[in-house]
NUPA-724268 format. One record per residue (C-alpha): residue number from 1; residue in three letters; x, y, z. Coordinates in nm, 2 decimals, m for minus. Layout:
BEGIN
   n res     px     py     pz
 NUM ALA      X      Y      Z
...
END
This chain:
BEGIN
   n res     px     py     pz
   1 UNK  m4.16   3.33  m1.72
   2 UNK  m4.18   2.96  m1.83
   3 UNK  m4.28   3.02  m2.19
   4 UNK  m3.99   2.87  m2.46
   5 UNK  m3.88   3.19  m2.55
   6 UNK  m3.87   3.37  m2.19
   7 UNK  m3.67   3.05  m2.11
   8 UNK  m3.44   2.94  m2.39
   9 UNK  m3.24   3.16  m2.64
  10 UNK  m3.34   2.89  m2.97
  11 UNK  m3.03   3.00  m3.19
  12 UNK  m2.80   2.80  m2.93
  13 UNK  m2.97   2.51  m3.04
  14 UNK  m3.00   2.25  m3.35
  15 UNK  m3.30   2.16  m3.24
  16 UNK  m3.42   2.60  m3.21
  17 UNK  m3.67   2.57  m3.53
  18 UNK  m3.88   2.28  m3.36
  19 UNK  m3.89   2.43  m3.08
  20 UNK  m4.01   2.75  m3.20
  21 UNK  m4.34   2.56  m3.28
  22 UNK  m4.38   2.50  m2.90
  23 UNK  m4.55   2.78  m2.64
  24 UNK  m4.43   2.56  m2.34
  25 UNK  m4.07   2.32  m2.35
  26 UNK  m4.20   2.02  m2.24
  27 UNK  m4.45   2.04  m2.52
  28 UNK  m4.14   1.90  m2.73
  29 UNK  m4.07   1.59  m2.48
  30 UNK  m4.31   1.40  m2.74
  31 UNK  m4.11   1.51  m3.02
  32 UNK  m3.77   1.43  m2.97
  33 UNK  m3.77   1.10  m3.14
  34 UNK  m3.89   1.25  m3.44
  35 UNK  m3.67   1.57  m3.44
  36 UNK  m3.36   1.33  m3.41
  37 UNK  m3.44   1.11  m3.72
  38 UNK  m3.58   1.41  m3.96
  39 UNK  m3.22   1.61  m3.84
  40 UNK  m2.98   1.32  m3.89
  41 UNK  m3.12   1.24  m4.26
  42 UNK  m2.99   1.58  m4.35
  43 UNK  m2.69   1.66  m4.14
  44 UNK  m2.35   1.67  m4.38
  45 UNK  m2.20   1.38  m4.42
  46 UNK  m1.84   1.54  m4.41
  47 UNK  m1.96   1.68  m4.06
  48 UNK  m2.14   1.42  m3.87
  49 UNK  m2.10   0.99  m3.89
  50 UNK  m2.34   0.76  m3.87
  51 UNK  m2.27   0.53  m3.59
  52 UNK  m2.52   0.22  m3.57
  53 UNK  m2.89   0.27  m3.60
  54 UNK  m3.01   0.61  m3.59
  55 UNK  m2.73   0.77  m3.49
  56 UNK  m2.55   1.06  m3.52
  57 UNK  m2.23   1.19  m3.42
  58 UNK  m2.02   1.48  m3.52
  59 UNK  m1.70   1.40  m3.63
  60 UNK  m1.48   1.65  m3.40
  61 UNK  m1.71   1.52  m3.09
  62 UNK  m1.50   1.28  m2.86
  63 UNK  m1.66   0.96  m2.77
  64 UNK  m1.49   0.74  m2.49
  65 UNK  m1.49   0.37  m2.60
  66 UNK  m1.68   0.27  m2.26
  67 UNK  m1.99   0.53  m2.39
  68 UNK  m2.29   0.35  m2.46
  69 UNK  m2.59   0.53  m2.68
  70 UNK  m2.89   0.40  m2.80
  71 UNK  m3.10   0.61  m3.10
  72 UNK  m3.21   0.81  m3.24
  73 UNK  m2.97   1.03  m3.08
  74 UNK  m2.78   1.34  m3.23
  75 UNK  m2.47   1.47  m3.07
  76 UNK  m2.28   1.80  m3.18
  77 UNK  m1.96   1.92  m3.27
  78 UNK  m1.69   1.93  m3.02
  79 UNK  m1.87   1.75  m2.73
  80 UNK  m1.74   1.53  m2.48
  81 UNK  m1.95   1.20  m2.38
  82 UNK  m1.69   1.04  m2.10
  83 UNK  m1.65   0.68  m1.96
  84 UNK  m1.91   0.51  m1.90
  85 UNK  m2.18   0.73  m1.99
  86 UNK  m2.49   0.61  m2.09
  87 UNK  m2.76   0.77  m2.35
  88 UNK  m3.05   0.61  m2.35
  89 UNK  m3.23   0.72  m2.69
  90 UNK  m3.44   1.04  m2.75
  91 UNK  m3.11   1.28  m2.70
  92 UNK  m3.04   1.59  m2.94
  93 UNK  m2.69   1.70  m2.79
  94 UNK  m2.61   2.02  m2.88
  95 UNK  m2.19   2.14  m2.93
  96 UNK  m1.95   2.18  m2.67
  97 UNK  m2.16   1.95  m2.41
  98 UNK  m2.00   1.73  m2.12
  99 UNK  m2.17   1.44  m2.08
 100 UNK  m1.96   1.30  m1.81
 101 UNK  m1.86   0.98  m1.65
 102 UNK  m2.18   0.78  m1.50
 103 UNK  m2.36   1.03  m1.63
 104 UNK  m2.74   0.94  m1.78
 105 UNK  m2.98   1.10  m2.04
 106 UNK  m3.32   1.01  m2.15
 107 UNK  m3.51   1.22  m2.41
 108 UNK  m3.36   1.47  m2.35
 109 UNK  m3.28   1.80  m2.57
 110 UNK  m2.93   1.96  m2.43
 111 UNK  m2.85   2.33  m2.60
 112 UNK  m2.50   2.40  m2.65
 113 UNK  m2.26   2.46  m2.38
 114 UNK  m2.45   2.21  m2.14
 115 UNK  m2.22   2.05  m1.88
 116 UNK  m2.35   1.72  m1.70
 117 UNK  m2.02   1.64  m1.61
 118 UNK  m2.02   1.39  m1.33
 119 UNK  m2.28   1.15  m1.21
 120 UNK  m2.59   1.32  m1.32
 121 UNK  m2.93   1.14  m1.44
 122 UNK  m3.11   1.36  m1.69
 123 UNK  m3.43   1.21  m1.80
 124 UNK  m3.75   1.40  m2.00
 125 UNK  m3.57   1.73  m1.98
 126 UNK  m3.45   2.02  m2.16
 127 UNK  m3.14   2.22  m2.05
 128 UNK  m3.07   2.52  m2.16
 129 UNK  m2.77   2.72  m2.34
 130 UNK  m2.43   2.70  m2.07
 131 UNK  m2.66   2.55  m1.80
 132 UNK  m2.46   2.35  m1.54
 133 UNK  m2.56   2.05  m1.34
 134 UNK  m2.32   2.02  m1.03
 135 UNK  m2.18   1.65  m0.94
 136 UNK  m2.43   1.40  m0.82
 137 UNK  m2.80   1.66  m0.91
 138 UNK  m3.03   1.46  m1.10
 139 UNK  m3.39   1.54  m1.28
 140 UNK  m3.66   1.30  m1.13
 141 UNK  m3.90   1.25  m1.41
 142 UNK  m4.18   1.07  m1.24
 143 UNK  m4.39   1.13  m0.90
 144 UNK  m4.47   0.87  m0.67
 145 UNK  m4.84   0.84  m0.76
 146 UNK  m4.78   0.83  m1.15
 147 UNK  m5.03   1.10  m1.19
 148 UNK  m4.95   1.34  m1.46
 149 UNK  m4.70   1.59  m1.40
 150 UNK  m4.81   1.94  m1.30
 151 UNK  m4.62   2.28  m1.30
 152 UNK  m4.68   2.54  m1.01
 153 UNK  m4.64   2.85  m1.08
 154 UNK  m4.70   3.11  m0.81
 155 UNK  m5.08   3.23  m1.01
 156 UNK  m5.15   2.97  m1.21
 157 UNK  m5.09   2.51  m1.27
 158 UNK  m5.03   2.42  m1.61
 159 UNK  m5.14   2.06  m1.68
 160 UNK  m4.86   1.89  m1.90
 161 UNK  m5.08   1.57  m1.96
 162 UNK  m4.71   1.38  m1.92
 163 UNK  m4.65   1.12  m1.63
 164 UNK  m4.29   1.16  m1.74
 165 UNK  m4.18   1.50  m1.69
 166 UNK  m3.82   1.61  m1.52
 167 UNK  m3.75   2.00  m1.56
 168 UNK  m3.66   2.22  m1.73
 169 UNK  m3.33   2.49  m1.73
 170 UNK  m3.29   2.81  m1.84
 171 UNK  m3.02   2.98  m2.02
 172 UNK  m2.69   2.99  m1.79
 173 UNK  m2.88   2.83  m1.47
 174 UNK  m2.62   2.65  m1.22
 175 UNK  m2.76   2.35  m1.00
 176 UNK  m2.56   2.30  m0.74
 177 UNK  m2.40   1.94  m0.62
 178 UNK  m2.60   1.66  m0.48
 179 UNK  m2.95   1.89  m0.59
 180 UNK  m3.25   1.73  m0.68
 181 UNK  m3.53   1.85  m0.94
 182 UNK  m3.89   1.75  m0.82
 183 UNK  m4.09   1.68  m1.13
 184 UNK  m4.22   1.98  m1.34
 185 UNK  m3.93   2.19  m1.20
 186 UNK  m3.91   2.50  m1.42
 187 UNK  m3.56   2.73  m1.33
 188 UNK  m3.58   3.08  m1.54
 189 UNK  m3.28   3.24  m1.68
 190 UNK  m3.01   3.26  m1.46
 191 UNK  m3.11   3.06  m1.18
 192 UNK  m2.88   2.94  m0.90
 193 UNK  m2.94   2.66  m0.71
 194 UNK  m2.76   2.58  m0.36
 195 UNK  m2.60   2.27  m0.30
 196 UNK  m2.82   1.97  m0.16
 197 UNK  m3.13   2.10  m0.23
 198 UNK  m3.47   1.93  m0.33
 199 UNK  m3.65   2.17  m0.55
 200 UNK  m4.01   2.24  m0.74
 201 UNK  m4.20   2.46  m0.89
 202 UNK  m4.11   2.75  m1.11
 203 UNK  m3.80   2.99  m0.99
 204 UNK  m3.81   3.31  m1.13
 205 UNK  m3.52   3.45  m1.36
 206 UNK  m3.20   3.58  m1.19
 207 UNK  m3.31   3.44  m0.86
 208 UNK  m3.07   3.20  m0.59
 209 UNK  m3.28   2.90  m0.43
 210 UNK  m3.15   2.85  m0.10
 211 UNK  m3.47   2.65   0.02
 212 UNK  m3.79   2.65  m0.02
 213 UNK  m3.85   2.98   0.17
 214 UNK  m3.55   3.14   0.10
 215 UNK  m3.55   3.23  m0.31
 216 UNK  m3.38   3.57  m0.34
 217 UNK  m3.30   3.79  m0.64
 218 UNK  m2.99   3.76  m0.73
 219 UNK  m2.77   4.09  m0.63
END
């Protein structure tokens, strides 16, 4: 339930065919550099400018002047990137994304239909096809100890060998306001997260985290 596929539907993003190569998501967080400059060398030029160095942006995408991004960075057609937001580098945006006001990203790869509308810090992620981050949740990347980053799964730990390591979404999950994701936080398909909550681990598909001992199948 945390394997690419079981997680992400790849034809909702540009960056699908790399991704294929990869059993596990965040086997791509060392990637993403790379997978930004070998795209934007041959996206069409009638479709996407060039801004600055290593940078990419489609021309029907909507860029508020108070936007800052760093490369290599791709972002895709009819996205939104509001005031002030502020990419970082490392960020293959897919089409029709929010990236919203205050709103940061770091090496990150967001399939299309991604909203991060309002306040959200998104760092060494990957967020699936329609998934939503509610105003104020935020991906913490790095534990307190600096250790690498483990997933816990209910049978098994998967080492990631990564000290940097936020979560990653499924397809059509919805975080809920003010929610924070623990590092190595994997949400399945379909995933609903309440409001104000501090989560880890995996969370099966089609499931509601209320808390930590209350994650129900959805109904």
């Amino acid at each position: 339930m945390y394997k690419t596929r079981e997680l992400l539907d790849l034809s909702h993003s540009i960056a699908g065919v790399f991704l294929a190569k990869c059993q596990y998501p965040w086997e791509a967080l060392d990637f993403i550099a790379r997978w930004c400059l070998e795209l934007g060398e041959r996206l069409p030029e009638d479709e996407f400018e060039k801004r600055g160095e290593d940078i990419w942006i489609a021309r029907d995408a909507v860029v508020w002047p108070s936007a800052w991004i760093t490369g290599p960075c791709v972002i895709g057609h009819k996205t939104e990137v509001r005031h002030c937001a502020f990419i970082r580098g490392n960020a293959i945006v897919g089409n029709n994304c929010v990236v919203g006001n205050s709103v940061e990203l770091k090496n990150v790869i967001l399939f299309d239909n991604v909203q991060t509308p309002h306040y959200n810090y998104v760092g060494d992620s990957i967020l699936g096809y329609k998934s939503h981050m509610g105003a104020g949740s935020i991906t913490s990347n790095v534990k307190s100890d600096k250790t690498p980053v483990v997933v816990k799964a209910p049978d098994e730990q998967l080492e990631t060998g990564r000290k940097k390591f936020g979560a990653v979404l499924g397809d059509f999950v919805e975080v809920g306001c003010n929610s924070v994701l623990n590092p190595g936080t994997v949400l399945g398909r379909g995933v609903s997260v309440y409001p104000t909550s501090c989560v880890r681990g995996v969370v099966p598909a089609n499931h509601i985290w209320k808390d930590r001992e209350h994650i129900v199948p959805r109904t």
